[in-house]
PDB file of N, CA, C, O and CB in Angstrom:
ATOM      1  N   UNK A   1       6.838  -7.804   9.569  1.00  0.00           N
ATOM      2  CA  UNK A   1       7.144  -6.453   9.141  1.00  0.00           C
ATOM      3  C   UNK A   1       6.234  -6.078   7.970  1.00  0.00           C
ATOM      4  O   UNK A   1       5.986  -6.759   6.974  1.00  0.00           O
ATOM      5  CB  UNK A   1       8.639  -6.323   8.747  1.00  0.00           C
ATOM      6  N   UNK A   2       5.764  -4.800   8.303  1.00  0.00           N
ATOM      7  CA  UNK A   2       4.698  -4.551   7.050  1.00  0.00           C
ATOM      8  C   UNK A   2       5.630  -3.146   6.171  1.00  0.00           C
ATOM      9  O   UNK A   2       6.445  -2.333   6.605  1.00  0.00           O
ATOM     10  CB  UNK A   2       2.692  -3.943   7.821  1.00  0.00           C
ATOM     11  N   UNK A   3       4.906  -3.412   4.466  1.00  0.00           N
ATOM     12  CA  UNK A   3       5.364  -2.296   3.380  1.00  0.00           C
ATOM     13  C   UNK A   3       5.543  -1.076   4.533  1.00  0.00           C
ATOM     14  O   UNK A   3       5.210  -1.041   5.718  1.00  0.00           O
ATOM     15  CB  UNK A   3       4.006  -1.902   1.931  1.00  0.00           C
ATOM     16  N   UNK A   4       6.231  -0.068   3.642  1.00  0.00           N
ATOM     17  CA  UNK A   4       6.083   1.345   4.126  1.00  0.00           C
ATOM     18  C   UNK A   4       5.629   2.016   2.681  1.00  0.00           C
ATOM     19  O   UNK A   4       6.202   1.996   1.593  1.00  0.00           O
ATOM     20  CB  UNK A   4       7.624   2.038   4.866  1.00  0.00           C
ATOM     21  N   UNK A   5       4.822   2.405   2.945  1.00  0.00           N
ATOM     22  CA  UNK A   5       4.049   4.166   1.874  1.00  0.00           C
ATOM     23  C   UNK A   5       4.685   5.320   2.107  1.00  0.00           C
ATOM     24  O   UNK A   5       4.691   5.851   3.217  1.00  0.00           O
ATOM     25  CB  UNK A   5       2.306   4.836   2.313  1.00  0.00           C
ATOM     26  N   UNK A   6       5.424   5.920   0.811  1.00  0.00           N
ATOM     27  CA  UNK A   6       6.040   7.010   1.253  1.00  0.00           C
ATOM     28  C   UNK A   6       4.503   8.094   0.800  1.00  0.00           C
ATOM     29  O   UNK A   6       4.148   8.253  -0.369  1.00  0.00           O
ATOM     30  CB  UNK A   6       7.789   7.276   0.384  1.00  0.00           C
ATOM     31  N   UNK A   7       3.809   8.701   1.962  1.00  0.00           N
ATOM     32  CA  UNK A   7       2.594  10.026   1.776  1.00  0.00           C
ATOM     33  C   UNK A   7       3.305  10.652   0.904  1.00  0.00           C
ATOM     34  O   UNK A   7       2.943  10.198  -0.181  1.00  0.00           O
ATOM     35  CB  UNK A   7       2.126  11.135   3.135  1.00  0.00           C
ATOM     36  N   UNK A   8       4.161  11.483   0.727  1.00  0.00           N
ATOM     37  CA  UNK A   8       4.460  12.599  -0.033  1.00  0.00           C
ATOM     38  C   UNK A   8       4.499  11.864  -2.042  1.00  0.00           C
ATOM     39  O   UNK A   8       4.281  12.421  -3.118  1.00  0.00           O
ATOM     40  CB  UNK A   8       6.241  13.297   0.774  1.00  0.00           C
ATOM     41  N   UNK A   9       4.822  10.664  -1.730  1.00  0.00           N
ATOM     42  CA  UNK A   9       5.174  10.057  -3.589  1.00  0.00           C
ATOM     43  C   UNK A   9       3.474   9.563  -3.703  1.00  0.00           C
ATOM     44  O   UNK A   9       2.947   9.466  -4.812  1.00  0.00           O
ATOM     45  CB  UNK A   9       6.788   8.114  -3.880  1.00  0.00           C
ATOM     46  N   UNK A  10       2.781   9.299  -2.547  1.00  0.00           N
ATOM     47  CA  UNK A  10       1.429   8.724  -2.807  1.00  0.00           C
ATOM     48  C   UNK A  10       0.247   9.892  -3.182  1.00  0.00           C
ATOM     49  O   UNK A  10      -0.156  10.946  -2.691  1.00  0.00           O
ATOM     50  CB  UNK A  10       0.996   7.882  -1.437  1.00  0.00           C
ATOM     51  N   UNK A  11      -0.080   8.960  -4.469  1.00  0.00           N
ATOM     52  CA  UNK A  11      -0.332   9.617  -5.353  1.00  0.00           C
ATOM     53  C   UNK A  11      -2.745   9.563  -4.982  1.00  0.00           C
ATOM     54  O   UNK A  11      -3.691  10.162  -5.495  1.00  0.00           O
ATOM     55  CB  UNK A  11       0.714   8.722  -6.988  1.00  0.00           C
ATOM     56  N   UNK A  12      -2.602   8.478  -3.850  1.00  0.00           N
ATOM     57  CA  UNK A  12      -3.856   7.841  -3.951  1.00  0.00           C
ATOM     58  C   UNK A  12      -5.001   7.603  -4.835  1.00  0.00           C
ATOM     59  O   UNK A  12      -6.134   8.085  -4.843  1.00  0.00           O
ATOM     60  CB  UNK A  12      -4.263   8.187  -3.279  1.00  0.00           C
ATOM     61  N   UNK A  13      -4.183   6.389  -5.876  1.00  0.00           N
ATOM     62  CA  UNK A  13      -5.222   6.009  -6.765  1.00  0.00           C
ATOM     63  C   UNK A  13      -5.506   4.769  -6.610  1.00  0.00           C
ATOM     64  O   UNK A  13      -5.961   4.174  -7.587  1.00  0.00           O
ATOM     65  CB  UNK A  13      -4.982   6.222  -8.041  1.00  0.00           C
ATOM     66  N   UNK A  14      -5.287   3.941  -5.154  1.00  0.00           N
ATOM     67  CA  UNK A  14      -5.942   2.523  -4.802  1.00  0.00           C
ATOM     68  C   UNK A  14      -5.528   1.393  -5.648  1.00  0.00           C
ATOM     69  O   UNK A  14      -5.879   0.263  -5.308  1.00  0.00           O
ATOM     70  CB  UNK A  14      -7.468   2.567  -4.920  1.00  0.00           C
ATOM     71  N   UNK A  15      -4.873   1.550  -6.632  1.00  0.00           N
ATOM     72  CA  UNK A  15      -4.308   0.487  -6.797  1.00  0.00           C
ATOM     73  C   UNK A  15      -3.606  -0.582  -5.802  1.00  0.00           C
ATOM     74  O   UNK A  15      -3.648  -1.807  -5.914  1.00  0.00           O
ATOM     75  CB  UNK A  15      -3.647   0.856  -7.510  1.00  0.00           C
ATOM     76  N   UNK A  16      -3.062   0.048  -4.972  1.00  0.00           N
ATOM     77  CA  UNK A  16      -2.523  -1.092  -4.243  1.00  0.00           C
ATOM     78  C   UNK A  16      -3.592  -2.007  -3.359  1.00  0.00           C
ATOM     79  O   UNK A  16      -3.494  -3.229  -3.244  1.00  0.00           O
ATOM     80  CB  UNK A  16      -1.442  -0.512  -3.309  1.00  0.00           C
ATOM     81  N   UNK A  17      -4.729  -1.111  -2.700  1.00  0.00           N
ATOM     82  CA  UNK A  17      -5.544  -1.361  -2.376  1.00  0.00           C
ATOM     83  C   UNK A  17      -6.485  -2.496  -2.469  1.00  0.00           C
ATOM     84  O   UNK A  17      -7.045  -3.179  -1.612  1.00  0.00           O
ATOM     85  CB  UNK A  17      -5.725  -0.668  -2.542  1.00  0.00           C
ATOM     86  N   UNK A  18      -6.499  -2.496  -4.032  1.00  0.00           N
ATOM     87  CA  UNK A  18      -7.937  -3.159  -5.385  1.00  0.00           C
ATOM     88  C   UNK A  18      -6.771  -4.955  -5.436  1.00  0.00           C
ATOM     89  O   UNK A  18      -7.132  -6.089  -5.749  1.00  0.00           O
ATOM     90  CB  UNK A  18      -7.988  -1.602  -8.081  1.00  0.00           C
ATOM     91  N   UNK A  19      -5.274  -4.402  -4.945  1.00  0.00           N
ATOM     92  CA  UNK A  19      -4.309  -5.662  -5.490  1.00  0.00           C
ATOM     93  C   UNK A  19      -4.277  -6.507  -3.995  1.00  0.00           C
ATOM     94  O   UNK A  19      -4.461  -7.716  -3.856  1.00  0.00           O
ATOM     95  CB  UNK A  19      -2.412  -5.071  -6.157  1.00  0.00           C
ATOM     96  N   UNK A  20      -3.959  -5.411  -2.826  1.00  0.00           N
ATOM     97  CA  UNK A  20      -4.232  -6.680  -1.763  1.00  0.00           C
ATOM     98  C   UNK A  20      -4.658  -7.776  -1.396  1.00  0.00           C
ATOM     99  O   UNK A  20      -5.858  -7.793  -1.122  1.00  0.00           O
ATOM    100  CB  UNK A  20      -4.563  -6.602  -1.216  1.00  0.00           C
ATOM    101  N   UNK A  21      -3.886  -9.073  -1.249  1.00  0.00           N
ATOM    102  CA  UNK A  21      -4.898  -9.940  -1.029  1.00  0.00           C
ATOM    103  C   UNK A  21      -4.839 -10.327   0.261  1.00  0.00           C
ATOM    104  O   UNK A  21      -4.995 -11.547   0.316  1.00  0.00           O
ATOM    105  CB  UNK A  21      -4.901 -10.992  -1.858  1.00  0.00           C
ATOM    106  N   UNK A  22      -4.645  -9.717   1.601  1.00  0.00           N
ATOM    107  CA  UNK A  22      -5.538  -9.517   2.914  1.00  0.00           C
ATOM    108  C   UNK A  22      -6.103  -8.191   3.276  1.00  0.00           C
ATOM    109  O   UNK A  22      -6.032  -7.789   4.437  1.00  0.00           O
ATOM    110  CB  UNK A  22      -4.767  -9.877   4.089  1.00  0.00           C
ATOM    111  N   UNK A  23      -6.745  -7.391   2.192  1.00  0.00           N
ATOM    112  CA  UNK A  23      -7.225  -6.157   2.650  1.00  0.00           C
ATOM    113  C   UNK A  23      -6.309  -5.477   4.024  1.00  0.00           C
ATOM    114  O   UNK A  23      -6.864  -4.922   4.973  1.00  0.00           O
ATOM    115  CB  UNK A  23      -8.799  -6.453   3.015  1.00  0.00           C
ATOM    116  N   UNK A  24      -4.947  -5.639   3.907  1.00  0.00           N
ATOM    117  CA  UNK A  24      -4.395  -4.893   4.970  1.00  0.00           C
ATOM    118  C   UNK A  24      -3.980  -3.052   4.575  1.00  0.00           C
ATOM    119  O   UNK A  24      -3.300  -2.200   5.148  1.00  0.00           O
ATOM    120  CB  UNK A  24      -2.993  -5.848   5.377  1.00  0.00           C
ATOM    121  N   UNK A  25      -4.815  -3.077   3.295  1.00  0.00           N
ATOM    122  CA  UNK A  25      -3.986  -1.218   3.195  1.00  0.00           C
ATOM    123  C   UNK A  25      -5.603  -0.717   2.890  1.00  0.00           C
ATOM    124  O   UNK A  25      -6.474  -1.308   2.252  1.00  0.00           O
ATOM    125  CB  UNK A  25      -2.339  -0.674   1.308  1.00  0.00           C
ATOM    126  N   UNK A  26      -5.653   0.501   3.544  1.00  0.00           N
ATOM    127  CA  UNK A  26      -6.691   1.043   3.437  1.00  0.00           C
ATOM    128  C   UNK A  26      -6.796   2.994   2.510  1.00  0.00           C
ATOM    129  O   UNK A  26      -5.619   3.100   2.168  1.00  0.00           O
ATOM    130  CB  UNK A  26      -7.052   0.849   5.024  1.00  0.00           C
ATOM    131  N   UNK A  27      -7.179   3.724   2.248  1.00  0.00           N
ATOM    132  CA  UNK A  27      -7.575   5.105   2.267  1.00  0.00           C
ATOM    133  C   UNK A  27      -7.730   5.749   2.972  1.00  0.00           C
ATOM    134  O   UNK A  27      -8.898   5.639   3.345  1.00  0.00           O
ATOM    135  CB  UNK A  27      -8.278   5.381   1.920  1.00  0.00           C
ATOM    136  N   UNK A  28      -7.034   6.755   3.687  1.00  0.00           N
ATOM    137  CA  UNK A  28      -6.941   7.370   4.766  1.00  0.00           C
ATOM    138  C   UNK A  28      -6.562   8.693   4.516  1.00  0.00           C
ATOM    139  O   UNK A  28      -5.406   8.944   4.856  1.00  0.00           O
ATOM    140  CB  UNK A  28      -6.171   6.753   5.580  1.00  0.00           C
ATOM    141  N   UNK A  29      -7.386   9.883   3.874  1.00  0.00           N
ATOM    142  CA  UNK A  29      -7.185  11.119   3.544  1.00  0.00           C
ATOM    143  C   UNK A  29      -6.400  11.377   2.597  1.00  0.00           C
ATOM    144  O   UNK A  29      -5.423  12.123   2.534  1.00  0.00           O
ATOM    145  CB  UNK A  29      -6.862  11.723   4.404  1.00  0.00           C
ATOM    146  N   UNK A  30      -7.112  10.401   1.515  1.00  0.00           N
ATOM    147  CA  UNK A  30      -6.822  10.153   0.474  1.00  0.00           C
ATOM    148  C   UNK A  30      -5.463   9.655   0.160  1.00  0.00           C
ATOM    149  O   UNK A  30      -5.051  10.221  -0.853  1.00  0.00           O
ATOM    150  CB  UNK A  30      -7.137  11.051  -0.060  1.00  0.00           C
ATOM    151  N   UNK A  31      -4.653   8.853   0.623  1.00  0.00           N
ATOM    152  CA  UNK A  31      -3.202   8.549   0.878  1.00  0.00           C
ATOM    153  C   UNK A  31      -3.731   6.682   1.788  1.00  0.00           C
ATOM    154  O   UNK A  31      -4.473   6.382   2.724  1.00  0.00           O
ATOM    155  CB  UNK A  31      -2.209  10.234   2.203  1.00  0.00           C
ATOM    156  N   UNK A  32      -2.941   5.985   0.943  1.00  0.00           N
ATOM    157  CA  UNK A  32      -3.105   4.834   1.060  1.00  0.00           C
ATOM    158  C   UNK A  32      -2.456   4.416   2.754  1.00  0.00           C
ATOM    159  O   UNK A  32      -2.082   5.351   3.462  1.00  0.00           O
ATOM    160  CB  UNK A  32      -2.442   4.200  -0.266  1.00  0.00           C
ATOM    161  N   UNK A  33      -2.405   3.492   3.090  1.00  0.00           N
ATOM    162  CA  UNK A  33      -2.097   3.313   4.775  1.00  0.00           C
ATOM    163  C   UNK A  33      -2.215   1.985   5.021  1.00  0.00           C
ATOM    164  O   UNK A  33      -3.200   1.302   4.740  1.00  0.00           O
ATOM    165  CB  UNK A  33      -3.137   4.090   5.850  1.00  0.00           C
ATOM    166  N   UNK A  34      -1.001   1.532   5.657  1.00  0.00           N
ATOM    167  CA  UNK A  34      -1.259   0.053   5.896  1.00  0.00           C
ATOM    168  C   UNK A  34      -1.380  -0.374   7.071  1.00  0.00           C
ATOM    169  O   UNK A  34      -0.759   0.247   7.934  1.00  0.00           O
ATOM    170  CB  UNK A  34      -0.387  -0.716   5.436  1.00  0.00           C
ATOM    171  N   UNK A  35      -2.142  -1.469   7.459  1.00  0.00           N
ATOM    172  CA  UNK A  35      -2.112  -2.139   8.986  1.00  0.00           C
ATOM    173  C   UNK A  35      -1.205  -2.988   8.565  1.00  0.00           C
ATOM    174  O   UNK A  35      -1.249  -3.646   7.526  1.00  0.00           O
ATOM    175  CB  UNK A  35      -3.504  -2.874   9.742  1.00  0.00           C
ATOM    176  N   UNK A  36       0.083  -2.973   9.820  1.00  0.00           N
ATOM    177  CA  UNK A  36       1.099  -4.136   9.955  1.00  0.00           C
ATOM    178  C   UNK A  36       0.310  -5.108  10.499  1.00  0.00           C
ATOM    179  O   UNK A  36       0.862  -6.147  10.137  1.00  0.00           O
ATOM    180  CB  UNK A  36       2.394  -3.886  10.848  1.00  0.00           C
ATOM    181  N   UNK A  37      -0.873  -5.472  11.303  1.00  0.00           N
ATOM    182  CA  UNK A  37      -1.196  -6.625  11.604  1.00  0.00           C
ATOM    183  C   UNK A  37      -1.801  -7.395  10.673  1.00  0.00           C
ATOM    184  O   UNK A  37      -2.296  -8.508  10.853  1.00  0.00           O
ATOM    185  CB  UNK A  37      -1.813  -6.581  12.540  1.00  0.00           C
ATOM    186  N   UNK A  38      -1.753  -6.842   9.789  1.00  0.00           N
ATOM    187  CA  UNK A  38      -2.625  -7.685   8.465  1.00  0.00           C
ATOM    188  C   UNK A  38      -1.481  -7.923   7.466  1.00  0.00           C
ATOM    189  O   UNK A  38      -1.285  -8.889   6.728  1.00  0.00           O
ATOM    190  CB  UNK A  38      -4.045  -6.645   7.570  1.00  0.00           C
ATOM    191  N   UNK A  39      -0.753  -6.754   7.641  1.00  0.00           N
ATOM    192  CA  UNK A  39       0.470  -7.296   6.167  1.00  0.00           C
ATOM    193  C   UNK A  39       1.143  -8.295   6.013  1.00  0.00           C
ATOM    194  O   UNK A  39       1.662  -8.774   7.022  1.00  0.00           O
ATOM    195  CB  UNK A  39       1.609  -6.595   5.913  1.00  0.00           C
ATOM    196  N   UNK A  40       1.298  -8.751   5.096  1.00  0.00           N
ATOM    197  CA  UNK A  40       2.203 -10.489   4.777  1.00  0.00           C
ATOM    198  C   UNK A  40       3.330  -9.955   4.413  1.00  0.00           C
ATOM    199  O   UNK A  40       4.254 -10.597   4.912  1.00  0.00           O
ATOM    200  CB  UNK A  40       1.640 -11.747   3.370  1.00  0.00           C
ATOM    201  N   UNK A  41       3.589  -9.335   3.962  1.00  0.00           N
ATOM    202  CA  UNK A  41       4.549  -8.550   2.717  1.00  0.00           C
ATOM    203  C   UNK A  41       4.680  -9.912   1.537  1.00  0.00           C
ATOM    204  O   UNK A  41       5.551 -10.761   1.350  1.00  0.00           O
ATOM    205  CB  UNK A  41       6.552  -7.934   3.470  1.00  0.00           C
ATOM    206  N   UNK A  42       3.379  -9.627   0.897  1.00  0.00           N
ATOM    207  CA  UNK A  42       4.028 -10.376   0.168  1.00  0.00           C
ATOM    208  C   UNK A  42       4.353  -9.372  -1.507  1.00  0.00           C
ATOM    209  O   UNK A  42       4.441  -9.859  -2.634  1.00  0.00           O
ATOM    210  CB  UNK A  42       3.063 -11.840   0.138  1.00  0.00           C
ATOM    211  N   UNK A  43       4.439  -8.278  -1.212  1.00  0.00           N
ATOM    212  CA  UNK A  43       4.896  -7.389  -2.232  1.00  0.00           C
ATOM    213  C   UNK A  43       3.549  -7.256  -3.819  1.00  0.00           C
ATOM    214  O   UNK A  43       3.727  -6.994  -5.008  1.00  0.00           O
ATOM    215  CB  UNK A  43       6.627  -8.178  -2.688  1.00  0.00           C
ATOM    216  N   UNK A  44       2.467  -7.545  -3.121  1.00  0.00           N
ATOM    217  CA  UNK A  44       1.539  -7.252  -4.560  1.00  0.00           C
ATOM    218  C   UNK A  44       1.404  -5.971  -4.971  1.00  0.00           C
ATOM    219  O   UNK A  44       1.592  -5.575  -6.121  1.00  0.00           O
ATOM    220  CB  UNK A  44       0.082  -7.669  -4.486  1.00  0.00           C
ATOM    221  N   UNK A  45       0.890  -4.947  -3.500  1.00  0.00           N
ATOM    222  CA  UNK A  45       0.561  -3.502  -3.770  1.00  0.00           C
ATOM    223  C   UNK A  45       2.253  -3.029  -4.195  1.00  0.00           C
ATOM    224  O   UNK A  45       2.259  -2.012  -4.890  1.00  0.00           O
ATOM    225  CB  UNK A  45      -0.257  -2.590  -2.178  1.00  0.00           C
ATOM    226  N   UNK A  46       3.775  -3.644  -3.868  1.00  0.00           N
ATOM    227  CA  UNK A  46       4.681  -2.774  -4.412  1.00  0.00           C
ATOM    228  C   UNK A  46       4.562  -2.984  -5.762  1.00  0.00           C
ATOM    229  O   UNK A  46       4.603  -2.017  -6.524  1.00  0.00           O
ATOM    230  CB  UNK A  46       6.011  -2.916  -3.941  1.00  0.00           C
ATOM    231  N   UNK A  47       4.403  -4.245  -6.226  1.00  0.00           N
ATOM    232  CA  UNK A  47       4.405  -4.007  -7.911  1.00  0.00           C
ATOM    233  C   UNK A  47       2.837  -3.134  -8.409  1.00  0.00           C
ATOM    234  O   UNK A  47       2.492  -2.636  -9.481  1.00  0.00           O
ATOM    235  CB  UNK A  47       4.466  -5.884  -8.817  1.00  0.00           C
ATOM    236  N   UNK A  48       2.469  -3.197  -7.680  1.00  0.00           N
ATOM    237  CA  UNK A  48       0.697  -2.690  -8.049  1.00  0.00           C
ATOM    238  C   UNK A  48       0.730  -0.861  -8.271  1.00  0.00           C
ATOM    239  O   UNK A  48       0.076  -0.254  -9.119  1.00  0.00           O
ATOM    240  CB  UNK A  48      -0.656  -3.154  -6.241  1.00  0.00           C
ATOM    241  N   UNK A  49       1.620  -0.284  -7.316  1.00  0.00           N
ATOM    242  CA  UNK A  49       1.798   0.914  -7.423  1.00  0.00           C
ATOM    243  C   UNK A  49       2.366   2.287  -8.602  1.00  0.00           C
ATOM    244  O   UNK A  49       3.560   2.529  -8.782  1.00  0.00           O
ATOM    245  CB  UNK A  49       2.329   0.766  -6.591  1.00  0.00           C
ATOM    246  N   UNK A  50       1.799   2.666  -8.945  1.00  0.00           N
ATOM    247  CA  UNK A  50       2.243   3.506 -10.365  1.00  0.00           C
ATOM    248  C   UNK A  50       3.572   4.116 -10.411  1.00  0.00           C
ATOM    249  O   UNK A  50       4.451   4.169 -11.271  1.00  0.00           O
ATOM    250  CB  UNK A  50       1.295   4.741 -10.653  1.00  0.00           C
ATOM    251  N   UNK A  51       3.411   4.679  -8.895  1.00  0.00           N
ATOM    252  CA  UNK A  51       4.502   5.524  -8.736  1.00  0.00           C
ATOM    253  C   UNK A  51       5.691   5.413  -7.834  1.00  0.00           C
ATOM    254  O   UNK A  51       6.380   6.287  -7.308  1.00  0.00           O
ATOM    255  CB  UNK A  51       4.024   6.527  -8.476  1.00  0.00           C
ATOM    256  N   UNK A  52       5.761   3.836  -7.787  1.00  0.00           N
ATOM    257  CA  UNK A  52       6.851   3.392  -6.633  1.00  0.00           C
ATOM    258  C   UNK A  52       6.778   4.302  -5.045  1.00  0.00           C
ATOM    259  O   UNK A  52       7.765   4.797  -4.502  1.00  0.00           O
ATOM    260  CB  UNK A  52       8.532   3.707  -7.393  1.00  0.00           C
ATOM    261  N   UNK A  53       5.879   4.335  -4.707  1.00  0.00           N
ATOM    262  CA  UNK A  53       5.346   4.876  -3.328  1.00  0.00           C
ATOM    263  C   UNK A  53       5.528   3.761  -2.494  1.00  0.00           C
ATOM    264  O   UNK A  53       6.025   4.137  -1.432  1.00  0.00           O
ATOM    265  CB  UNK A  53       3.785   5.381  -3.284  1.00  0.00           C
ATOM    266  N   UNK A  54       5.343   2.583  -2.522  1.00  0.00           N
ATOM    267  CA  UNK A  54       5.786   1.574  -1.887  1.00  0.00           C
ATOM    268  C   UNK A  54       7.178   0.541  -2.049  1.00  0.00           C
ATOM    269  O   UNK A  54       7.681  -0.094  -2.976  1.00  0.00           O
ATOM    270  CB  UNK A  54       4.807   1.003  -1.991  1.00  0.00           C
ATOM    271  N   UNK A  55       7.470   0.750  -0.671  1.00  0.00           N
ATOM    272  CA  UNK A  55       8.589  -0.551  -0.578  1.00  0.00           C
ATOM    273  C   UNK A  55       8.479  -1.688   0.398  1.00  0.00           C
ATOM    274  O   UNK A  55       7.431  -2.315   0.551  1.00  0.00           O
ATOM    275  CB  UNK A  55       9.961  -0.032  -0.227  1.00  0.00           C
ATOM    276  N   UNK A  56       9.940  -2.018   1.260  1.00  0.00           N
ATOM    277  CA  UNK A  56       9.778  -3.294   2.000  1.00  0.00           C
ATOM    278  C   UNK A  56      10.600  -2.376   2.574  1.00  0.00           C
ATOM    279  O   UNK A  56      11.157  -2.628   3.643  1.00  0.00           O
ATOM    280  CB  UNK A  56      10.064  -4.923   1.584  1.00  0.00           C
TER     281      UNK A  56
END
């Protein structure tokens, strides 16, 4: 099971991005986006995020 990004709280400033450690979230019209086939969840980008845009 991969994070969910809430678009509307995402603020897209890549932090979560820069914190990934399997490059599974990318930039996607300016709003962060994750591939579930890459996600671990291992929760880096949720603490990484400014604005609690991410959960589990």
């Amino acid at each position: 099971m991969a994070v969910n990004i809430n678009e509307e709280t995402c603020i897209g400033c890549g932090a979560c991005i820069d914190t990934c450690p399997v490059e599974a979230l990318e930039m996607v019209d300016d709003k962060a986006k994750v591939d579930p086939d890459k996600c671990v969840d291992c929760g880096a980008c949720i603490d990484a995020c400014p604005v609690s845009a991410i959960s589990e």
